[in-house]
N, C-alpha and C positions, 0 to 999 in steps of 0.2 A: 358242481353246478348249483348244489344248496348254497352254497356262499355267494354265490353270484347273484343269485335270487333272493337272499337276504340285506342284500348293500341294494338292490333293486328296490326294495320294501321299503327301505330306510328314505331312502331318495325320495321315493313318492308320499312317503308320510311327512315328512317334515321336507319337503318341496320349499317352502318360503325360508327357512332357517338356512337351506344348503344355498338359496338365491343372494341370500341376504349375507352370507359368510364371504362369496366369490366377490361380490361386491365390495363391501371391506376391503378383503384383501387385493382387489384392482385399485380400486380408488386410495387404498394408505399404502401400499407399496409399491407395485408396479408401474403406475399409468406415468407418463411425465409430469401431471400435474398430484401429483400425492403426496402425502403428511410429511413426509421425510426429503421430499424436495423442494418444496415450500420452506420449511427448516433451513435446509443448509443455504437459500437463496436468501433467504432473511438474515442469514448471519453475514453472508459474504456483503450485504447491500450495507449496514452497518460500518464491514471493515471498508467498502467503496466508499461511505459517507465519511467517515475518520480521514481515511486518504482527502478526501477533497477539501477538508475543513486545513488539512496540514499542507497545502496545497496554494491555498488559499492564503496562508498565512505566510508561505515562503514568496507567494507573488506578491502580496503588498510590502514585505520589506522590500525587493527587491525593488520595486517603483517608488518607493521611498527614498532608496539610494539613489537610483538614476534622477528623480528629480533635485535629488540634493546634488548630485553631481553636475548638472544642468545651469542650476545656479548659483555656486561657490567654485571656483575654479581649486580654492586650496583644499577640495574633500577629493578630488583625483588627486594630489600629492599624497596625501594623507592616506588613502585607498593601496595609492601605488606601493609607498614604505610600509604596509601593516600586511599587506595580501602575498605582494612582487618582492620583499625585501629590495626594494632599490634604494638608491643612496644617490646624495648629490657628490659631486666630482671634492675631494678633501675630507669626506667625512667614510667611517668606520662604522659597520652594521656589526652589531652582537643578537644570532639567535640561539634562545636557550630552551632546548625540547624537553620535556619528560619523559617520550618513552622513543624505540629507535623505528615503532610506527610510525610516529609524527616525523621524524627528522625525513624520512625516506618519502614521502610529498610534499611537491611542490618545492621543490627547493633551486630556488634560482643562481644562476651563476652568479660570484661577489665580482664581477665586473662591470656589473647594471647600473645604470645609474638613469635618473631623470634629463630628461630633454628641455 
């Protein structure tokens, strides 16, 4: 019971210090909004903004092509032979991979040809 009476004493003398510790420790670890989740939401918002910037940068090529496709009829040939390996009817396509990753997508049948 003296121990228990003495963690009592301590509580009521330094009241503010034990107020002010709980505090802290709600507000920097526990609560949803505390130091260490603010942190990891700061980092992730970071890699959200990188994603959008790369994002960003694959949609305007992307409408760069289609508008070039839009108006040049020969950048769909061009498109077709470089992407589809197609081929017009008499001619021979040669592709050459580096690794047997590459070879294994995409790879079109050699009977394709442009229309």
């Amino acid at each position: 019971m003296s121990r228990l009476n003495s963690v009592f004493l301590f509580i009521c003398r330094h009241k503010y210090l034990v107020v002010i510790f709980f505090i802290v420790l709600i507000v920097g670890f526990i609560d949803d909004n505390s130091f260490m989740h603010r942190f990891d939401r700061r980092s992730r918002m970071g890699q959200l903004r990188n994603e959008i910037e790369a994002y960003k940068e694959q949609y305007e090529t992307a409408d760069r092509q289609l508008r070039e496709m839009d108006s040049d009829p020969k950048s769909i040939e061009k498109m077709a032979r470089e992407r589809y390996y197609m081929k017009r009817p008499g001619e021979d396509v040669f592709v050459i991979r580096d690794s047997e990753e590459d070879a294994q997508e995409n790879v079109a049948s050699p009977d394709s040809s442009i229309r």
